[in-house]
N, C-alpha and C positions, 0 to 999 in steps of 0.2 A: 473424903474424896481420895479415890487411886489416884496415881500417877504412873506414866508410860516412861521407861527410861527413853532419852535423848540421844538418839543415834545419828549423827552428823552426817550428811552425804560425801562423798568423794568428790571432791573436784579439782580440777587448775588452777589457783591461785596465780592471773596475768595479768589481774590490776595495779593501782597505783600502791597495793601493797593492807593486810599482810601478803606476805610470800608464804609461797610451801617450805614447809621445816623438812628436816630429816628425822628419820626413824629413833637415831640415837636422841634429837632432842626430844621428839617424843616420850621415848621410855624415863630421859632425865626428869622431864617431869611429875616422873610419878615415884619417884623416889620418895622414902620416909620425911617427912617435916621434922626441922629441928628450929628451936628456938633462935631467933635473931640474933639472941647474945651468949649464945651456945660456941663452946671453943672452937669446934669442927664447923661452925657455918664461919667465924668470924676468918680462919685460915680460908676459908673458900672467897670469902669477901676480898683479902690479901692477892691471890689469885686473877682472881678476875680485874684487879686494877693492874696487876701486870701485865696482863692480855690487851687489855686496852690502851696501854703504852703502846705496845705493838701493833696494834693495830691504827691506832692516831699517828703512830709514827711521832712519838713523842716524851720527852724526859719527865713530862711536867708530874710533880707530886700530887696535887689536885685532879686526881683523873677518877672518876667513878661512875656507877652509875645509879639515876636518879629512878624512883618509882614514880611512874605517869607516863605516857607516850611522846614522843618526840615536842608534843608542844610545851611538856614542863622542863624539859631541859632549854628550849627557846627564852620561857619566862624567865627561868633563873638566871641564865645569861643577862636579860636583858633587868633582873630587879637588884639586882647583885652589882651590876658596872656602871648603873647608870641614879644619878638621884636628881629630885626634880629641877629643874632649871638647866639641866647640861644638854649639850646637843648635842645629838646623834644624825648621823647623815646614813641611811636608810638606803639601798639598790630595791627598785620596785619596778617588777617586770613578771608579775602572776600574784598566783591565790596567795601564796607563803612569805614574798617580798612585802605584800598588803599585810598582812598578819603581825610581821614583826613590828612593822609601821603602827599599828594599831596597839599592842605590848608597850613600845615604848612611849607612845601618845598616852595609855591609863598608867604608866610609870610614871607621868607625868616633867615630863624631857620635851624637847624643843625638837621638833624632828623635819630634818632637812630629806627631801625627798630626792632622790633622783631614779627618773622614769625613764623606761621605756614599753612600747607594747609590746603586748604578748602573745611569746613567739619569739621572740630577739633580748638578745641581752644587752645589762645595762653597759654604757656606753665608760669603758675603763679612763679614757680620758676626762668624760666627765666626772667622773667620782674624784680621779684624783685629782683636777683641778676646782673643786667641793671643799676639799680637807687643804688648800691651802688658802682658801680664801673664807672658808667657814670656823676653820680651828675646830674643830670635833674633840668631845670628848670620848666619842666611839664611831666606831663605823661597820655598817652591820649587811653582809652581804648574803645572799641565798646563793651557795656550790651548787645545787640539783635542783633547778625549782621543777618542783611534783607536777603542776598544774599546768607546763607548758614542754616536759622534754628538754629545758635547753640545760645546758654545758657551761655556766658564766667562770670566764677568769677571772680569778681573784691574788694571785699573789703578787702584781705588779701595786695593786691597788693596797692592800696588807703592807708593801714595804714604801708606799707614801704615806701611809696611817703610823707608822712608828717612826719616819721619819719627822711628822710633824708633832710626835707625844702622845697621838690620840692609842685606843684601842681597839683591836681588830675582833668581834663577832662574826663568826662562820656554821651558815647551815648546813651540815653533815647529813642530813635527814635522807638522801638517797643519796649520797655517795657514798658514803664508808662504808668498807667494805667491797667496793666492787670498780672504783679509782682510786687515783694517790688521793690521799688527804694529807703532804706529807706538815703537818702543824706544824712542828720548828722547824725546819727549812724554809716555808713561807712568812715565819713569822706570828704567828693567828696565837692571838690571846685569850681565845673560849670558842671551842665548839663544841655544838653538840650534835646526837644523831637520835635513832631509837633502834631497838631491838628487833621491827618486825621487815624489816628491808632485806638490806645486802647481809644484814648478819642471819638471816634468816631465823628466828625467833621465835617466838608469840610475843604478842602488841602487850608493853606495861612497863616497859624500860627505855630509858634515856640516858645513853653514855654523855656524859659531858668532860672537858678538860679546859684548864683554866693554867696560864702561863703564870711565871712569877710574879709577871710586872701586875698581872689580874689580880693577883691575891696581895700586893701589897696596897693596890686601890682599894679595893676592897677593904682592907684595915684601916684604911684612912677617912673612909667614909664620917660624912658630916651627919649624916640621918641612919635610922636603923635601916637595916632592910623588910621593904612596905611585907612580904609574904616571910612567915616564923617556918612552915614548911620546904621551901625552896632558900634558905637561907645559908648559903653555902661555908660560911664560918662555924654554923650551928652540925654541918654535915661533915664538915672536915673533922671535926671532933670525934663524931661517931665511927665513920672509915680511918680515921688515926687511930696513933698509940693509944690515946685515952679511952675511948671505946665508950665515950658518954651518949648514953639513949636520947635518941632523936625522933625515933618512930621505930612501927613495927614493919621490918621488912619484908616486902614478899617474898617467902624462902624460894618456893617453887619456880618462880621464875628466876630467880638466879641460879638455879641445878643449872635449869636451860639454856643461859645467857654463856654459862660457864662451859658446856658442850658446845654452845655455837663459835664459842671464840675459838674453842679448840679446835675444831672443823675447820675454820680458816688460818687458821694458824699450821694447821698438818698439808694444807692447801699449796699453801705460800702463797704469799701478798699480790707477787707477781704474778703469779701461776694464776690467781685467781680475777686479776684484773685483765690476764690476758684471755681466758676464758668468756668473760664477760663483752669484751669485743669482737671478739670471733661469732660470735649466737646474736650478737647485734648486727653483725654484716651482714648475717643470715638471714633474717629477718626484714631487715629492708631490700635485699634484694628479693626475697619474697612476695612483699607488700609490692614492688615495684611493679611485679608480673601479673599480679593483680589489677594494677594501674593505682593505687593507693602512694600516697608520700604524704613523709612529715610535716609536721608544723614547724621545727626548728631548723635551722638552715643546717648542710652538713657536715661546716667545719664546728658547729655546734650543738652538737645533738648529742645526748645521754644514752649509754649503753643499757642503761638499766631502768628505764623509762620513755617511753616513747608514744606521742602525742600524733596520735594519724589522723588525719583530715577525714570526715566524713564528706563523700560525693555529693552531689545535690541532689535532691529525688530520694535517698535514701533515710528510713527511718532510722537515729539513733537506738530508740529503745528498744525495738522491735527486733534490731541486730543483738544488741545484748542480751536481750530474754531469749532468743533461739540460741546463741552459743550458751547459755546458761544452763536452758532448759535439755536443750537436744545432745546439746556435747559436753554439759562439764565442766564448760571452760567459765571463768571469769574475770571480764575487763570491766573496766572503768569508765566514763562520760566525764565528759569537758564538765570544769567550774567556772564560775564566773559569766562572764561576757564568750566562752568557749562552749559553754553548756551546749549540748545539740550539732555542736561543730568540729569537734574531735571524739574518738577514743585513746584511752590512755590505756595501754600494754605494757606491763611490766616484766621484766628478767633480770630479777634478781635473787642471788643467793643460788639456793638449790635450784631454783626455776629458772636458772639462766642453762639452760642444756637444749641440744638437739632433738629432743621430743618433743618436748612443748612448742617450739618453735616450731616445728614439721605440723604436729596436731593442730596447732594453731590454724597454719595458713590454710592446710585443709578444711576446718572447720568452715572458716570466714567466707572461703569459697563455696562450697556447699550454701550457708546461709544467704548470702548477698546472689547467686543464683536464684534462690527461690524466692528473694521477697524483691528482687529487681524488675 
């Protein structure tokens, strides 16, 4: 049997992510492979956990990153801090807040919920009045929840969590990169994000970083850690001095990882969070003129993910397969209990600029025209 080489179409990447890459990660990827434990990849490994200091906004030594998508740096977080019988108090306010909830229920942890619907965030006072009456041995919030657009503060909440002993988990997953995540200033004992967002990437990587106070629990642990993979004492080894084999790394996406941190990093931090709000105002004043608004209120609403309400009467999929089909473009549909009741637009990284946003609303308008 022949085969047809695989020639990917063009498009917009405006969903909940991946995002469009740049040129230069592109061609990184196609750089020569070298061996895992090859001198010149392990100085590139060096590298890129310096980039991610900076970009964490962060001293901690435990900073790298993990092979798997945003949910194995989640796991690790959550199989690494927590062993079974400990409580964790959970913020659950979308698809990803449920997730971690779920994580720490097969880690088999005691998990203290606190809800809100979705579309609103969790309610800061209740969490921290959670961690004084509940005693946490973590407390584990979602920054960017994906599935709803919202904005949740978290460092008020982080410095009840260390005031009472407990440990702060923070989902990075759409914000780094394109807000502060400043980690030691707030406090946050492990977060994590992934490659294919705000750092603009390809999907396979998982920055995580782990405070001191994380890695001496860690040590202390009474049980192994349930996953030999995600086993971050097993991994500290490998990205240490020692350089002992843990697994085969994916070389090619750390060329990548390595260009994007550079990218933002020649950006500036600032520069690049102020970017990212600027194309977000734009954007909803767009949506506006359209008669379109968000799901998330908008003292809290995400620059780099945005959750628009579908009109009544109007098809969900029908709108997507014509911006798909006709323009190019691609978003996202509501999860969960949102399914069919929002789109999810993203602008982030590279994709957070004034074309996509212009192409965008032109498209949606053209589309929603003709099937209204």
């Amino acid at each position: 049997m022949t085969t047809k080489p695989f020639h990917p179409p063009s498009r917009l990447l405006m969903g909940p992510g991946p995002s469009d890459v740049s040129p230069r990660v592109l061609q990184a990827l196609a750089s020569p492979m070298l061996g895992h434990l090859d001198p010149e990849f392990l100085r590139l490994m060096d590298a890129i956990q310096f980039q991610l200091r900076q970009v964490f906004q962060t001293e901690n030594m435990l900073t790298l990153a993990l092979p798997g998508t945003g949910s194995s740096g989640m796991e690790a977080c959550v199989v690494n801090l927590l062993e079974p019988g400990d409580k964790v108090i959970v913020g659950v306010a979308g698809y990803f807040g449920e997730r971690l909830a779920e994580v720490a229920t097969r880690a088999g942890a005691k998990v203290v919920r606190i809800e809100a619907p979705w579309g609103e965030i969790v309610p800061e006072a209740a969490v921290i009045e959670a961690i004084r009456t509940e005693s946490p041995a973590v407390v584990a919030m979602v920054h960017a929840e994906t599935s709803t657009g919202v904005w949740q503060p978290v460092d008020r909440i982080a410095l009840a969590a260390r005031a009472a002993g407990a440990l702060t988990v923070l989902d990075a997953v759409t914000s780094l990169g394109t807000i502060e995540v400043p980690v030691d200033e707030w406090g946050i004992d492990a977060a994590y994000s992934c490659s294919q967002k705000g750092l603009a990437c390809p999907p396979g990587l998982s920055p995580v970083t782990f405070s001191e106070r994380a890695v001496v629990a860690m040590a202390a642990r009474r049980t192994p850690v349930s996953s030999v993979y995600l086993d971050m004492q097993k991994l500290a080894r490998y990205w240490g001095p020692e350089r002992v084999y843990h697994h085969t790394a994916p070389c090619s996406l750390f060329y990548a990882l390595y260009e994007g941190l550079s990218i933002v990093l020649e950006e500036g931090l600032a520069a690049r969070f102020a970017r990212h709000r600027a194309h977000h105002a734009q954007l909803v004043t767009g949506l506006e003129h359209l008669g379109l608004r968000l799901l998330a209120p908008p003292a809290h609403q995400l620059p780099t993910l945005h959750a628009v309400r579908i009109p009544d009467g109007v098809d969900d999929l029908a709108v997507r397969r014509a911006l798909l089909n006709d323009h190019g473009i691609e978003i996202g549909g509501g999860l969960g209990p949102l399914k069919g009741k929002i789109w999810r637009v993203g602008l982030m990284g590279e994709g957070s600029n004034t074309n996509h946003v212009l192409l965008l609303l032109a498209a949606l308008r053209s589309v929603l025209d003709r099937l209204s």
